[in-house]
KETOR-907837 format. One record per residue (C-alpha): residue in three letters; residue number from 0; x, y, z. Coordinates in pm, 1 decimal, decimal comma, padded with zeros to 6 digits, always signed. Layout:
// KETOR-907837
<aa=ALA&i=NUM&px=X&py=Y&pz=Z>
...
//
This chain:
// KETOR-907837
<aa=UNK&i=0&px=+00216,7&py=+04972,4&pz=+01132,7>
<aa=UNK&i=1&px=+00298,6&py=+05333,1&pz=+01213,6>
<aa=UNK&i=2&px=+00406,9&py=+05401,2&pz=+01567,2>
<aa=UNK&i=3&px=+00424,0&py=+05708,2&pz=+01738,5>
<aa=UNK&i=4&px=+00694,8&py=+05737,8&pz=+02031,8>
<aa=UNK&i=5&px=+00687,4&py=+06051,4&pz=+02303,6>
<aa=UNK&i=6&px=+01002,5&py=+06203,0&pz=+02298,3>
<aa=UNK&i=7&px=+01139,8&py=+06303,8&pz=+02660,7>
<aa=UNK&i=8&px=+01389,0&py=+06573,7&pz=+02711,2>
<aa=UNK&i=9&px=+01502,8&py=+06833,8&pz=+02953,7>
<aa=UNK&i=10&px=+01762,3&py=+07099,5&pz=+02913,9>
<aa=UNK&i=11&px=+01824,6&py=+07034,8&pz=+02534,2>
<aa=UNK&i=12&px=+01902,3&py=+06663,9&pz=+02613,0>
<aa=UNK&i=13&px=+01680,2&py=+06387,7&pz=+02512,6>
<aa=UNK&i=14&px=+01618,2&py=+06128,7&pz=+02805,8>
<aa=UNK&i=15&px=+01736,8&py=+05803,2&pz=+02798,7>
<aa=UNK&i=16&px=+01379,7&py=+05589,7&pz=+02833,6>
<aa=UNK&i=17&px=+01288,4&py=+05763,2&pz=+02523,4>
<aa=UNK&i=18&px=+01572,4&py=+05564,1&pz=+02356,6>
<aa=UNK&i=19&px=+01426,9&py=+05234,6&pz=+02497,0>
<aa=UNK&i=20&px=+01075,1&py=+05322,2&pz=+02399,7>
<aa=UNK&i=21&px=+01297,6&py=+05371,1&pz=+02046,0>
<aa=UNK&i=22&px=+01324,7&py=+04995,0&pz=+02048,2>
<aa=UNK&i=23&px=+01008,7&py=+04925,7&pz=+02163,3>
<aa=UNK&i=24&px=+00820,5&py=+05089,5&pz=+01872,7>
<aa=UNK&i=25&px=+01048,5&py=+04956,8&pz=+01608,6>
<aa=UNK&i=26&px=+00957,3&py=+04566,7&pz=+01673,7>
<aa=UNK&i=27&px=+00570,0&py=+04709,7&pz=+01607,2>
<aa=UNK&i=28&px=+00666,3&py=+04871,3&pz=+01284,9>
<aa=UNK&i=29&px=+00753,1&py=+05203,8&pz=+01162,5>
<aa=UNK&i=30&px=+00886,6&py=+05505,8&pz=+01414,9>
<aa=UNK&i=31&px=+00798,4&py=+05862,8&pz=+01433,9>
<aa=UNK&i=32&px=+00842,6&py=+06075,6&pz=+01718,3>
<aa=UNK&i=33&px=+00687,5&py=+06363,3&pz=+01893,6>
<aa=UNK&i=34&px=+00850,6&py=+06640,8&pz=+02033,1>
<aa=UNK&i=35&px=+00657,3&py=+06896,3&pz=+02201,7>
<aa=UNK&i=36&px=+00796,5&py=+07207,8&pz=+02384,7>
<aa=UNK&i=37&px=+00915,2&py=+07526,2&pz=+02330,9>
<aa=UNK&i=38&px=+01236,9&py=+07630,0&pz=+02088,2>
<aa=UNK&i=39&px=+01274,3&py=+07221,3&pz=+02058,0>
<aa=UNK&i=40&px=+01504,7&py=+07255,5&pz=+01713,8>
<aa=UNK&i=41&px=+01793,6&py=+07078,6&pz=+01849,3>
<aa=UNK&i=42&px=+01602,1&py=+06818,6&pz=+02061,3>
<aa=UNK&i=43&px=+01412,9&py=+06753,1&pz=+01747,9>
<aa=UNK&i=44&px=+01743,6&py=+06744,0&pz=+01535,0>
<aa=UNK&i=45&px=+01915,8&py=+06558,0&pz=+01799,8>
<aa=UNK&i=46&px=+01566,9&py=+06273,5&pz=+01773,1>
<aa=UNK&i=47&px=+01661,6&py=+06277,8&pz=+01416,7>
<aa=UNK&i=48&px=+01949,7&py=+06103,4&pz=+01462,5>
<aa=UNK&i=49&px=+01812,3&py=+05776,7&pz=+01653,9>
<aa=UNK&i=50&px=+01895,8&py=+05464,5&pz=+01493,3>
<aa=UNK&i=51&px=+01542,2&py=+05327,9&pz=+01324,5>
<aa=UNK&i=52&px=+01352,7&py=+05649,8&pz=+01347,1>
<aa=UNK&i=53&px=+01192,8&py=+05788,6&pz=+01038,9>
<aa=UNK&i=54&px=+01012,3&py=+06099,8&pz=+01104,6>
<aa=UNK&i=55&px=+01020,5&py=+06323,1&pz=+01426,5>
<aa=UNK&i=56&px=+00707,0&py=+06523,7&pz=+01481,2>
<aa=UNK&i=57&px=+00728,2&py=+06857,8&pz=+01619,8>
<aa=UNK&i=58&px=+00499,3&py=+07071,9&pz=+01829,1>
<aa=UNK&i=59&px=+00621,0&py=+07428,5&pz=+01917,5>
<aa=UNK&i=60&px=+00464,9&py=+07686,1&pz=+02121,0>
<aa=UNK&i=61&px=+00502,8&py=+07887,3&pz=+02446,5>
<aa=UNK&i=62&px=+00214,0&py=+07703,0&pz=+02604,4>
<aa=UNK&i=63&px=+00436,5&py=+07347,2&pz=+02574,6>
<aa=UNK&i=64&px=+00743,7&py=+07522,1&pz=+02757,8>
<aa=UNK&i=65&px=+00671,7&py=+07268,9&pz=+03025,2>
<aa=UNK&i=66&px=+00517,2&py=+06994,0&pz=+02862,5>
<aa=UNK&i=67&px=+00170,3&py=+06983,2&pz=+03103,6>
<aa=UNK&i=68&px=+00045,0&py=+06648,5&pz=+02977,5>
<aa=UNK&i=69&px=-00305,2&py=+06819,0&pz=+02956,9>
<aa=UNK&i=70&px=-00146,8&py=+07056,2&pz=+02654,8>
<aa=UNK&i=71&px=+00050,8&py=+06766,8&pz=+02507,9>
<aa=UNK&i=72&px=-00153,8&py=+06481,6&pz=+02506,9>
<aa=UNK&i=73&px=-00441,5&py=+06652,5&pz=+02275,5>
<aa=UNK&i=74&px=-00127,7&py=+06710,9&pz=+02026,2>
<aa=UNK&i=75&px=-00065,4&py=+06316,5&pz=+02069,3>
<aa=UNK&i=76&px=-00420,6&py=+06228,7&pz=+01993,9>
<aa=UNK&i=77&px=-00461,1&py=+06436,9&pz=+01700,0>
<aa=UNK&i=78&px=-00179,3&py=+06278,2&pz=+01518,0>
<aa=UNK&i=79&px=-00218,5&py=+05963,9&pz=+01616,1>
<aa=UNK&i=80&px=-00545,2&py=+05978,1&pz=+01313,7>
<aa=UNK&i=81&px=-00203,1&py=+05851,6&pz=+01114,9>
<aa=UNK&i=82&px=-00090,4&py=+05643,5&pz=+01349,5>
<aa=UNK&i=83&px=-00150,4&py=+05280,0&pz=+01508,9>
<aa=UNK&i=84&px=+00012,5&py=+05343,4&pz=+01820,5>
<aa=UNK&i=85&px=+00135,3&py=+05600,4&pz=+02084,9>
<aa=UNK&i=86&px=+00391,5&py=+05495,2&pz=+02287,2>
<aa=UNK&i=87&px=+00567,4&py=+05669,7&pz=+02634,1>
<aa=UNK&i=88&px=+00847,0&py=+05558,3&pz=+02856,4>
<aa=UNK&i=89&px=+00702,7&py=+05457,4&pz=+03177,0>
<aa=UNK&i=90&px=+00837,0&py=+05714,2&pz=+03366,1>
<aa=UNK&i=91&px=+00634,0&py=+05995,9&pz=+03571,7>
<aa=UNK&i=92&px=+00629,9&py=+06220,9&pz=+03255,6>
<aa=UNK&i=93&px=+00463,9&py=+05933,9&pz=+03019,6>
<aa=UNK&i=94&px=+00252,0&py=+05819,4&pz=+03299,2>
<aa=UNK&i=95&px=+00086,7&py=+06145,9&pz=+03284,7>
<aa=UNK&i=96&px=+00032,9&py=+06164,2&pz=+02955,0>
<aa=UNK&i=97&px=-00049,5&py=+05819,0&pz=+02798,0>
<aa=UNK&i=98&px=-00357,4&py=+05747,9&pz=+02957,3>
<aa=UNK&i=99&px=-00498,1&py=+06092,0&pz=+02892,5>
<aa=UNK&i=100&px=-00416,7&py=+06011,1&pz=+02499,0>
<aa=UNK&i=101&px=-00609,7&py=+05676,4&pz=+02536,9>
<aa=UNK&i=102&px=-00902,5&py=+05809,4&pz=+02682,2>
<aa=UNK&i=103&px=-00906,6&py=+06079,4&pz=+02443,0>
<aa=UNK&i=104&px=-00878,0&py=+05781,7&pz=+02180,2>
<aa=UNK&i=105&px=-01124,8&py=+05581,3&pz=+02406,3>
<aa=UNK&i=106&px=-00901,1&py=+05242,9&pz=+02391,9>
<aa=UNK&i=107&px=-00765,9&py=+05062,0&pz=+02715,0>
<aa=UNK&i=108&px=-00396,7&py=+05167,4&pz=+02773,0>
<aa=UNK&i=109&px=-00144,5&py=+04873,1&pz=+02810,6>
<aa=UNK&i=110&px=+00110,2&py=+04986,1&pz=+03087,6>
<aa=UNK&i=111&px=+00451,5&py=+04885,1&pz=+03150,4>
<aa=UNK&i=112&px=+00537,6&py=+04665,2&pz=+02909,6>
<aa=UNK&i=113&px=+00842,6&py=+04460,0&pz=+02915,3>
<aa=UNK&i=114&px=+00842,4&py=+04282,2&pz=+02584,9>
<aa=UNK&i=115&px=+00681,6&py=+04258,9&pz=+02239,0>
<aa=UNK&i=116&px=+00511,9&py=+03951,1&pz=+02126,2>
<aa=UNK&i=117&px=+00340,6&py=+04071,5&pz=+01855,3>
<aa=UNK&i=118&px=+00151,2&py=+04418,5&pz=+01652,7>
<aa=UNK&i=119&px=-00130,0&py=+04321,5&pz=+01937,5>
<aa=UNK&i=120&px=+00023,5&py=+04086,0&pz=+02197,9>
<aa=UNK&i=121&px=+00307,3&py=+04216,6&pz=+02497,7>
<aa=UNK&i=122&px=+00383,8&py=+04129,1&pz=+02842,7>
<aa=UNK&i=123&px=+00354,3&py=+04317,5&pz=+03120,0>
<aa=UNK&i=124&px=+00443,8&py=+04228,4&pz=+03491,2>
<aa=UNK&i=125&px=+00202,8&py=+04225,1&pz=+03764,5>
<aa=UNK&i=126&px=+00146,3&py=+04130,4&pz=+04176,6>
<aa=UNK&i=127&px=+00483,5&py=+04328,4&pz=+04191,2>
<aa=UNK&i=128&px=+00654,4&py=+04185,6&pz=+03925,1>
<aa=UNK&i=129&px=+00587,6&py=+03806,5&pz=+04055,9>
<aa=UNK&i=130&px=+00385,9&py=+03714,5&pz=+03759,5>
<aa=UNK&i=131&px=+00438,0&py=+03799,7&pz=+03424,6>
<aa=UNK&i=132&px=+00086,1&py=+03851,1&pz=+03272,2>
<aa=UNK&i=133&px=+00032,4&py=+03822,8&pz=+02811,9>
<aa=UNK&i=134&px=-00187,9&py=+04050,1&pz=+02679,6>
<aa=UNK&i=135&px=-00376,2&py=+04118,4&pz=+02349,3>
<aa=UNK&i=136&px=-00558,9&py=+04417,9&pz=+02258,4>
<aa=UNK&i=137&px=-00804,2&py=+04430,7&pz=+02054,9>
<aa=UNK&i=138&px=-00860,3&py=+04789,8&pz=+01997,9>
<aa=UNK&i=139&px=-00784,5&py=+04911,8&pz=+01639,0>
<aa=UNK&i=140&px=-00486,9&py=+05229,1&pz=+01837,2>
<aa=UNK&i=141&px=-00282,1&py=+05085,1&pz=+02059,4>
<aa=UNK&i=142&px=-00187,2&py=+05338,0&pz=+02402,5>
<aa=UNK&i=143&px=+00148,3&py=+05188,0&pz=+02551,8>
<aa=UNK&i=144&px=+00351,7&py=+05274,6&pz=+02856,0>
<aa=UNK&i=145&px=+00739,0&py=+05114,2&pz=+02823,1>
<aa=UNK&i=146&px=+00940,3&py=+04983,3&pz=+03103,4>
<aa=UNK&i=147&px=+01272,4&py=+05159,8&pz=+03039,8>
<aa=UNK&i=148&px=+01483,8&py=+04872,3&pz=+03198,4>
<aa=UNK&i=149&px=+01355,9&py=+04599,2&pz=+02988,2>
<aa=UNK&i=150&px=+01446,9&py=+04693,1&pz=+02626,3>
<aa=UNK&i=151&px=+01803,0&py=+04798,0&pz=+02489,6>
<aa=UNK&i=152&px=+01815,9&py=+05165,8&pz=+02412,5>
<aa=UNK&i=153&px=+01855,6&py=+05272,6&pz=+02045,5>
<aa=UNK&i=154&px=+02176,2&py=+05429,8&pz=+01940,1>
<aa=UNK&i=155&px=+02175,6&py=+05786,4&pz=+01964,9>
<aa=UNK&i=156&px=+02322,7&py=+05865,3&pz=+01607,3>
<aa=UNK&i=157&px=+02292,0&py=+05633,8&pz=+01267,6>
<aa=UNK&i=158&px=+01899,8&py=+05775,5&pz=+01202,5>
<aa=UNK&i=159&px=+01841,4&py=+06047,1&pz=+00925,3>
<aa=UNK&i=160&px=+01466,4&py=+06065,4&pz=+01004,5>
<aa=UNK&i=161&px=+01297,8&py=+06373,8&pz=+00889,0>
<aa=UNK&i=162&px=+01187,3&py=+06667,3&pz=+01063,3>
<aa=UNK&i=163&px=+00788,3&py=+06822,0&pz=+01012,8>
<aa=UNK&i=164&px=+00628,4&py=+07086,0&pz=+01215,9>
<aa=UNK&i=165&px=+00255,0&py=+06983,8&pz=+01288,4>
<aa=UNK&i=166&px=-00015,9&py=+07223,1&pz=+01491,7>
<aa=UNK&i=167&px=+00081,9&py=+07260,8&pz=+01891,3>
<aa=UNK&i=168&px=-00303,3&py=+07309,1&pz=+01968,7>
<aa=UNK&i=169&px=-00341,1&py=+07546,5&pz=+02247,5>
<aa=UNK&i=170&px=-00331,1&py=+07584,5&pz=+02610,3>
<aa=UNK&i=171&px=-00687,0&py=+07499,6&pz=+02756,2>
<aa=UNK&i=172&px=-00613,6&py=+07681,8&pz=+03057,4>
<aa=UNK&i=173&px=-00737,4&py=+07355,5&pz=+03263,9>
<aa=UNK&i=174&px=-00368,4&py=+07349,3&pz=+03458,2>
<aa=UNK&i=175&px=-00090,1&py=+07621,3&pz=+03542,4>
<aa=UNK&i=176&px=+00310,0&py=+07572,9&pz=+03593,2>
<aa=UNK&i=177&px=+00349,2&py=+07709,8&pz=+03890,0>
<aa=UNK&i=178&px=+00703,2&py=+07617,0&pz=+03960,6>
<aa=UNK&i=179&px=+00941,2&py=+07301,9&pz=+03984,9>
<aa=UNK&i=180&px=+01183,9&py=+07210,8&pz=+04252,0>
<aa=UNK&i=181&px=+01395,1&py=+07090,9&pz=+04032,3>
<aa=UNK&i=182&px=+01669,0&py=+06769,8&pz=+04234,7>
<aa=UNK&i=183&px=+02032,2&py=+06838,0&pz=+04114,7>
<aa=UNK&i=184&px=+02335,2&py=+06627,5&pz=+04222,5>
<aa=UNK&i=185&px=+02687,7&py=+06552,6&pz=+04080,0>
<aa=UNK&i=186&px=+02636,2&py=+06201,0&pz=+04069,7>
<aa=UNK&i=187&px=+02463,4&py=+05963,6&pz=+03811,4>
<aa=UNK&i=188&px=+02058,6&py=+05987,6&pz=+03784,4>
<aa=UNK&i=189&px=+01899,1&py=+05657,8&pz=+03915,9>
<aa=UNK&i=190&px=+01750,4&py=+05521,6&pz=+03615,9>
<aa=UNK&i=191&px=+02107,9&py=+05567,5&pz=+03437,1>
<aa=UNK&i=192&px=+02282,1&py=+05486,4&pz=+03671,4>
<aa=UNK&i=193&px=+02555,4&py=+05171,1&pz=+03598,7>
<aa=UNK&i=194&px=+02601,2&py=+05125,6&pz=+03997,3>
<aa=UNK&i=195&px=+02333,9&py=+05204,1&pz=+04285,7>
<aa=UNK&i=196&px=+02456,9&py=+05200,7&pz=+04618,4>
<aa=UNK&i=197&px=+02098,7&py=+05190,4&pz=+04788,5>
<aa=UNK&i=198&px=+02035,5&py=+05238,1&pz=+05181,1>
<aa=UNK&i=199&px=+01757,2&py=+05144,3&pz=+05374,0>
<aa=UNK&i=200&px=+01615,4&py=+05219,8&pz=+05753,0>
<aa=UNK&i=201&px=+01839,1&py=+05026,2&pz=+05930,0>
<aa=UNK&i=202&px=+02091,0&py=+05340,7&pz=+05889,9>
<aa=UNK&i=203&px=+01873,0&py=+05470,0&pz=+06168,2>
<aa=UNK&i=204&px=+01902,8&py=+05827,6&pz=+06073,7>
<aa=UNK&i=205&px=+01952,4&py=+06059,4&pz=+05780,4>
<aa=UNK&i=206&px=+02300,5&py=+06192,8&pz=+05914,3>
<aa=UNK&i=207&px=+02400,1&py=+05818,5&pz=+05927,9>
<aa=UNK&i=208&px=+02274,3&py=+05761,5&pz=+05577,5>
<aa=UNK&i=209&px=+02448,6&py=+06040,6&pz=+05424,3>
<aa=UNK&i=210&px=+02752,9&py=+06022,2&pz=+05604,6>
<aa=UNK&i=211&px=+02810,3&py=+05624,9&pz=+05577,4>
<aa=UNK&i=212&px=+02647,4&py=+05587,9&pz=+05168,6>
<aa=UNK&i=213&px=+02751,1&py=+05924,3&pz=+05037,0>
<aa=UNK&i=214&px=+03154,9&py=+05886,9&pz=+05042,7>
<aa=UNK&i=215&px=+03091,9&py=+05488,6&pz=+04947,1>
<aa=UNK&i=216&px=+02881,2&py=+05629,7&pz=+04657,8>
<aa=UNK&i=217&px=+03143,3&py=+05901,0&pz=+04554,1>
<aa=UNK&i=218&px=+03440,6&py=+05620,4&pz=+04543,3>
<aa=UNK&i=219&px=+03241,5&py=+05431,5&pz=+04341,0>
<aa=UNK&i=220&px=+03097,7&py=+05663,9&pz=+04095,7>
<aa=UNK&i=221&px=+02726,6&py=+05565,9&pz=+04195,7>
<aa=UNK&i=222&px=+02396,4&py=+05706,4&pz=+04258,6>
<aa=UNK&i=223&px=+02278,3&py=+05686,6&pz=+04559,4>
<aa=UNK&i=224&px=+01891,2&py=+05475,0&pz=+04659,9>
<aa=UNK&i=225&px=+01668,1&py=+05414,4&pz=+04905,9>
<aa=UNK&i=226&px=+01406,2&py=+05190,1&pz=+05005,7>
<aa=UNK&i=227&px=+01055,8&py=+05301,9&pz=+05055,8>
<aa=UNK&i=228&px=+01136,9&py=+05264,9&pz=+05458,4>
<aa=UNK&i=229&px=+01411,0&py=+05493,8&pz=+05474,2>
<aa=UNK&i=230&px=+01230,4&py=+05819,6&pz=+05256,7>
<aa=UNK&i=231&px=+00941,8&py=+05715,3&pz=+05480,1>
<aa=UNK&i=232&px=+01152,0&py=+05782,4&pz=+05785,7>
<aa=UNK&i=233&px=+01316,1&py=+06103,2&pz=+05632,0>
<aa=UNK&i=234&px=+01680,1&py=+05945,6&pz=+05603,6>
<aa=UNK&i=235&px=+01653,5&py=+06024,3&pz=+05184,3>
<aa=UNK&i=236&px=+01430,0&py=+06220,9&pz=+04985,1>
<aa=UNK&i=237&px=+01181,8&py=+06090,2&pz=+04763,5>
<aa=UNK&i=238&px=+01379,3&py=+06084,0&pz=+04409,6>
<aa=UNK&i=239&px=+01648,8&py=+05827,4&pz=+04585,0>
<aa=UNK&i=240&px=+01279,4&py=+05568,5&pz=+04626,2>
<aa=UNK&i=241&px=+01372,2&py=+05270,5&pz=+04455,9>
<aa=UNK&i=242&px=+01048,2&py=+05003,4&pz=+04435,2>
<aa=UNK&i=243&px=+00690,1&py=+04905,6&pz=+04284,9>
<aa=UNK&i=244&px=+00641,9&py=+05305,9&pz=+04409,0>
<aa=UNK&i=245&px=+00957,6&py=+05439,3&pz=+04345,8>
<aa=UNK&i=246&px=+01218,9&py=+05410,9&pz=+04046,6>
<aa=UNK&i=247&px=+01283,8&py=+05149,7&pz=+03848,8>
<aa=UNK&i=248&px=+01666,1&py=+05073,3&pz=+03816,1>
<aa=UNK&i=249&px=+01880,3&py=+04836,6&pz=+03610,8>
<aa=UNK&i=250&px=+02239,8&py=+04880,7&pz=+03691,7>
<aa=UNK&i=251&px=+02524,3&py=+04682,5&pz=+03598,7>
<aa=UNK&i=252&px=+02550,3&py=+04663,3&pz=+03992,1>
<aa=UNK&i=253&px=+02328,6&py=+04715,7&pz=+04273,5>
<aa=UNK&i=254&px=+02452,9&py=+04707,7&pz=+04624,4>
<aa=UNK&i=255&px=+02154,1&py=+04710,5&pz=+04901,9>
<aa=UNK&i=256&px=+02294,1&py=+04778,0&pz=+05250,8>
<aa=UNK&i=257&px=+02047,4&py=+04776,3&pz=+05543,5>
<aa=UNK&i=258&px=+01762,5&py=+04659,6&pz=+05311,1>
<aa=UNK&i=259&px=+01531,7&py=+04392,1&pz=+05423,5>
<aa=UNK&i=260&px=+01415,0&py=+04330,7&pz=+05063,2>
<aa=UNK&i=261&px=+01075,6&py=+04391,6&pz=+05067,2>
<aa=UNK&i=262&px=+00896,0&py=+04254,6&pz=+04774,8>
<aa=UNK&i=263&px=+00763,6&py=+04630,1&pz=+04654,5>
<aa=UNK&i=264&px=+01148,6&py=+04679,5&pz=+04690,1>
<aa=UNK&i=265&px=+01285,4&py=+04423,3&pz=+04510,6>
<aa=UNK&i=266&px=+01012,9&py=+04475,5&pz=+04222,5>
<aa=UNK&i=267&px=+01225,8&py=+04760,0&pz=+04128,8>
<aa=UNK&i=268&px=+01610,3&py=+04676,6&pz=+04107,1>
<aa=UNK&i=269&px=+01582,8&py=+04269,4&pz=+04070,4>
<aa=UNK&i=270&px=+01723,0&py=+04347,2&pz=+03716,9>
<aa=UNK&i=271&px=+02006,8&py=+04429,9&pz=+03809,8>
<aa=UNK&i=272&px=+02297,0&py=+04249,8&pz=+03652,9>
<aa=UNK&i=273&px=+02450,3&py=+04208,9&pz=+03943,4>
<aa=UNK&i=274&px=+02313,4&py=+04238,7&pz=+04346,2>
<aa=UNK&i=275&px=+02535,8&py=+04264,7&pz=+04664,0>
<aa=UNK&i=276&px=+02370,8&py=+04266,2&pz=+04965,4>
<aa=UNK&i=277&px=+02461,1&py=+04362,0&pz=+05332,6>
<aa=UNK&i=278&px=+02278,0&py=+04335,0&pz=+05648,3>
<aa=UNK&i=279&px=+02290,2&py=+04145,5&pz=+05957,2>
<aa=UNK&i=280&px=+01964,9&py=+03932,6&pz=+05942,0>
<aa=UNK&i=281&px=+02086,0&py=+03630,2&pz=+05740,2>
<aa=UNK&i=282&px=+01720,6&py=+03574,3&pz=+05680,1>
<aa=UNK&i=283&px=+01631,9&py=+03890,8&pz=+05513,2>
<aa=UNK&i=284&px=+01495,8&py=+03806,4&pz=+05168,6>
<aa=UNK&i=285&px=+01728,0&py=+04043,9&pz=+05008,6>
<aa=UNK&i=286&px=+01964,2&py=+03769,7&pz=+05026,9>
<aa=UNK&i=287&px=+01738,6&py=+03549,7&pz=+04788,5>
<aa=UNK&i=288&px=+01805,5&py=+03747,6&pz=+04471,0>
<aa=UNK&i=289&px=+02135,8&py=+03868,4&pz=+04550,9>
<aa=UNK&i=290&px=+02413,5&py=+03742,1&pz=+04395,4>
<aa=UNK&i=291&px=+02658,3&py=+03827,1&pz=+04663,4>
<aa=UNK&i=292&px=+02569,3&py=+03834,0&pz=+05080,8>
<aa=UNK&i=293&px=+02734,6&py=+03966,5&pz=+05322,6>
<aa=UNK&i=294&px=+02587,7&py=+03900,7&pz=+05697,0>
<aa=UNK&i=295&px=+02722,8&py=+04156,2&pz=+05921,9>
<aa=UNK&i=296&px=+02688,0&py=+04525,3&pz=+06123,0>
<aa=UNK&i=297&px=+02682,5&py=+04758,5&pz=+05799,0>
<aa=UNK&i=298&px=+02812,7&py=+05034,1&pz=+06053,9>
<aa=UNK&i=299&px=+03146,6&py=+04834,9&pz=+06042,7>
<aa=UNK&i=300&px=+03113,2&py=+04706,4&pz=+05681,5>
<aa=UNK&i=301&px=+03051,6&py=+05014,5&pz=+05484,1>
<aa=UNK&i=302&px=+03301,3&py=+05208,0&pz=+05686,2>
<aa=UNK&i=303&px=+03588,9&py=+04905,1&pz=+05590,0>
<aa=UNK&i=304&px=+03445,1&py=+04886,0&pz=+05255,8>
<aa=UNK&i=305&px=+03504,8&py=+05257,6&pz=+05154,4>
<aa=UNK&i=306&px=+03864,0&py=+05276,6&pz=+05297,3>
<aa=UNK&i=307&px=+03980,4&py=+04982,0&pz=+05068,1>
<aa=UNK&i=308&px=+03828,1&py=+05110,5&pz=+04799,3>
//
């Protein structure tokens, strides 16, 4: 079985979900990789390198400068005539493009997998992560979204896969890059990240946030969350959303401070290896899947907490 894994990268750096995609696509059966963009030689030699992988793909051209899913996926679908399946990290970049490969391949997508059971049979969750739902497809290509969080991510070097140019199609002129506002901070990206120091609207405002997380985060060499409540109010901006709607996170440790622990919440960091939680309802359900509580006023806690660090 020949899969066919879509390479993520920005700035000349290959993302880390592709790597757990990697592993993903190498319990199905052969890896190659696609790497679409434009002047891509060292992201493609740099895919070369991934443990397992045995060919990269690559699609070059001006019109793929910033990978518009409607210019990439028709690149996707035409190779995968040699290939059983297509798979993309779950992220917002392979969420975009995925399902417009399976509908171009008219086959039901299978999203957000978090294990392989077999060439046709994977798990996925679903009701917010409460249940765990097996499927099997019975379609002939398989179209698979992979939850970054839930498979190891391949080594980047031990792979001498080969490299091949194949046809970058052509813009169809059905979207434009217009521009990107493009998030940039000195700490650790959220999906990354080995500790998240999330907040949540019981900071009451954003200076509060900021001024009570931020210095807690910087001791600690974190990135810094949110819960769907407190970008709602305005106290963070929407890449800090951690949830069923927001980022999916994995850290070694996860401390949620002022978080009720909504279920759409906790859908998205219960992974963690490790959960700390702080606030001063002893009842909140955050304190059912954390592995350390602390029942008190966080505007007193965090404060205490940061000195002694």
């Amino acid at each position: 079985m020949k899969t066919l894994v879509l390479v993520e990268h920005a700035d000349g750096a290959i993302k880390d979900a592709t790597l757990a995609a990697v592993t993903a696509a190498a319990k199905l059966g052969e890896v190659h990789l696609l790497v679409a963009g434009k002047g891509v030689d060292s992201v493609a030699a740099a895919a070369a390198k991934i443990a397992g992988v045995g060919k990269v793909h690559v699609a070059d051209g001006a019109h793929l400068e910033h990978q518009l899913a409607e210019d990439v996926a028709p690149v996707a679908a035409a190779l995968m005539a040699d290939h059983d399946a297509f798979l993309a990290p779950a992220t917002t970049t392979g969420k975009n493009i995925a399902p417009r490969v399976a509908a171009a391949l008219d086959v039901m997508q299978i999203s957000d997998i978090l294990s392989v059971e077999g060439a046709d049979t994977f798990t996925r969750p679903i009701y917010a992560g409460n249940a765990i739902a097996t499927v099997k497809s019975k379609d002939a290509k398989k179209v698979i979204t992979v939850r970054g969080t839930a498979f190891e991510k391949a080594a980047r070097d031990g792979g001498s896969g080969s490299v091949e140019k194949v046809d970058a199609g052509s813009h169809d002129g059905k979207a434009e890059f217009v521009s990107a506002e493009i998030s940039k901070s000195e700490r650790p990206e959220l999906t990354s990240a080995k500790i998240i120091v999330s907040g949540g609207r019981a900071f009451g405002s954003s200076d509060q946030f900021h001024s009570l997380l931020d210095p807690l985060a910087d001791k600690l060499g974190a990135a810094v969350g949110a819960s769907r409540a407190a970008v709602d109010a305005g106290y963070a901006p929407n890449d800090y959303q951690v949830g069923q709607t927001g980022k999916i996170v994995a850290p070694e440790l996860y401390i949620a401070i002022g978080i009720s622990g909504a279920i759409q919440h906790l859908a998205g960091m219960k992974d963690a290896k490790t959960i700390v939680a702080i606030n001063k309802d002893e009842e909140a359900p955050i304190f059912q899947v954390a592995d350390v509580g602390l029942v008190g006023d966080l505007f007193k806690i965090v404060p205490e907490l940061t000195d002694k660090l």
